[in-house]
One Martini backbone bead per residue (centre of mass of N, CA, C, O) as a GRO file, in nm:
protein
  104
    1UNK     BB    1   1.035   6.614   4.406
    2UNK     BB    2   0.923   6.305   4.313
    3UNK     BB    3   0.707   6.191   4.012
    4UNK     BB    4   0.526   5.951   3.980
    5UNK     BB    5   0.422   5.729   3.750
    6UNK     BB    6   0.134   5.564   3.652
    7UNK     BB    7   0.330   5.262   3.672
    8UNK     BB    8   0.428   5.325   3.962
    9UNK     BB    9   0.192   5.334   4.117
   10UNK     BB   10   0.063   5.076   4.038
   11UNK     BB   11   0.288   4.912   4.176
   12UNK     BB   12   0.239   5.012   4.464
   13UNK     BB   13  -0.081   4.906   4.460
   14UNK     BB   14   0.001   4.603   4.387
   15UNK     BB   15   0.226   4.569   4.644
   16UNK     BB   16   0.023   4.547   4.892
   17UNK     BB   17  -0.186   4.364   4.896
   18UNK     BB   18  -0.547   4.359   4.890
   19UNK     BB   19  -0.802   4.210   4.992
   20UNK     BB   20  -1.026   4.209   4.734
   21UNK     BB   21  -0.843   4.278   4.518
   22UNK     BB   22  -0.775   4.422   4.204
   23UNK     BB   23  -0.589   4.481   3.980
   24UNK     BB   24  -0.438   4.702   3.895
   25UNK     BB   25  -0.427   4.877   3.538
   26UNK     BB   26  -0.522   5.168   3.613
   27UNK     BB   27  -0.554   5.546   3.592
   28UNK     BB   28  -0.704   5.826   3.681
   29UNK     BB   29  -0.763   6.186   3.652
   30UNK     BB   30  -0.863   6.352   3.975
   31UNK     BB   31  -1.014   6.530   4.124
   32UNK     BB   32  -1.045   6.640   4.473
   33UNK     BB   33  -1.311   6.710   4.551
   34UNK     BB   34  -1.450   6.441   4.440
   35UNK     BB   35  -1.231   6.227   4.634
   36UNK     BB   36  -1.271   6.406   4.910
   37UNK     BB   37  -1.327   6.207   5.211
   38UNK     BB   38  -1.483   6.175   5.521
   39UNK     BB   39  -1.318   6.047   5.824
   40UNK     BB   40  -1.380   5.872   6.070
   41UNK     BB   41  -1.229   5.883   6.390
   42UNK     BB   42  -1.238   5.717   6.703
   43UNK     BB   43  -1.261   6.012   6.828
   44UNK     BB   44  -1.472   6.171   6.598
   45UNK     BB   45  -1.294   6.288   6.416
   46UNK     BB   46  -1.289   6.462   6.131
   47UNK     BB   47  -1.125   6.402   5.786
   48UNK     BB   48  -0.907   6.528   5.547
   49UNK     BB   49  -0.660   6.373   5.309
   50UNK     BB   50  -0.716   6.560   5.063
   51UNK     BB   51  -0.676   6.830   4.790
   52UNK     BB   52  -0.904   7.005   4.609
   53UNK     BB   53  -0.713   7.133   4.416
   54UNK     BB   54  -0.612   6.881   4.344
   55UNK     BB   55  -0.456   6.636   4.149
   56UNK     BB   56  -0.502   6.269   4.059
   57UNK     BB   57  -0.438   5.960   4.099
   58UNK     BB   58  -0.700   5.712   4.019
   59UNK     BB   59  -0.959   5.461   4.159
   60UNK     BB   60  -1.198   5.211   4.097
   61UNK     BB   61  -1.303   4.912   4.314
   62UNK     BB   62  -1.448   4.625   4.353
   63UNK     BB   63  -1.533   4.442   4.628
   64UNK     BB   64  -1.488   4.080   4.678
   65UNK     BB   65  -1.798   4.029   4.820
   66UNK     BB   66  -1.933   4.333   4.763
   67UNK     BB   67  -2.097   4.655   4.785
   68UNK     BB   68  -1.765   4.740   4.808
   69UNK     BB   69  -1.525   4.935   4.764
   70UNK     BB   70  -1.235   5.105   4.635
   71UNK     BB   71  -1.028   5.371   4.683
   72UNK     BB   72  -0.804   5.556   4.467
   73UNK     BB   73  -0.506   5.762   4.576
   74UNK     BB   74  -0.219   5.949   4.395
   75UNK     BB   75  -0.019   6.209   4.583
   76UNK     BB   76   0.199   6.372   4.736
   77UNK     BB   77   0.333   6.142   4.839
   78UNK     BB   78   0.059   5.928   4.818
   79UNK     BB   79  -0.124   5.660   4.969
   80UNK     BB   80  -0.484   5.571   4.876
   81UNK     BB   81  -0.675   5.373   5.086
   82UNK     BB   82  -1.018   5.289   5.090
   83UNK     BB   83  -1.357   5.236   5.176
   84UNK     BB   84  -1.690   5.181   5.035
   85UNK     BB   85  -2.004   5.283   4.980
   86UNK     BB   86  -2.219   5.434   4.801
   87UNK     BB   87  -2.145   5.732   4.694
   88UNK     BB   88  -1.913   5.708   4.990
   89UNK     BB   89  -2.025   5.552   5.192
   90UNK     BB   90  -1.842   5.481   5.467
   91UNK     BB   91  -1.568   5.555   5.516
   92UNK     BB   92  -1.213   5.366   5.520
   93UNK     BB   93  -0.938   5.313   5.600
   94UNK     BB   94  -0.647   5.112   5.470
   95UNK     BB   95  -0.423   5.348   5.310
   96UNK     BB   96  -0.173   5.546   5.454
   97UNK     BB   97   0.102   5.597   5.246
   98UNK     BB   98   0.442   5.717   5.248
   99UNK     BB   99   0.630   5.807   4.945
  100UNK     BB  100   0.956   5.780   4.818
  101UNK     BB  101   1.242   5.787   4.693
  102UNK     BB  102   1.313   5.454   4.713
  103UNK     BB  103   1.085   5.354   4.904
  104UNK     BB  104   0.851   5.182   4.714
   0.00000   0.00000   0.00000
């Protein structure tokens, strides 16, 4: 499985063009369990979609215009944008996309 740099990273996500959203310029390694959040889907059922146990590229950004943020992770051929309130409340998935070598 093909590994992407923390520079093909921030291309992926800044690829997305995600309104609202300040140009990603740099990613921090963050453990899953700090980040990985749980999201109720329309059937009303949770889910977490990353591994506490793994580490991640991640950030956070304000949205502008809002009193919410954007988290962002990737890994384990992974882009996954959320959308949350104070402390991570109310998540919302906004892309969870998978990339691999050459699809990016």
């Amino acid at each position: 499985m093909h590994t992407f740099t923390e520079e093909e990273w921030i291309r992926m996500f800044n690829a997305l063009q995600i309104p609202h959203m300040d140009p990603v310029t740099h990613l921090n390694c963050l453990p899953g369990d700090f980040i990985n959040l749980e999201y109720t889907l329309p059937s009303g059922k949770t889910i977490r979609l990353l591994d506490d146990s793994k580490t991640y590229y991640g950030a956070e950004l304000c949205k502008k215009g809002s009193q919410r943020c954007y988290g962002l992770a990737a890994g384990d051929g992974y882009l996954l944008v959320c959308e949350y309130g104070d402390q991570g409340s109310d998540p919302e998935i906004v892309v969870y996309k998978r990339v691999s070598k050459g699809r990016e």
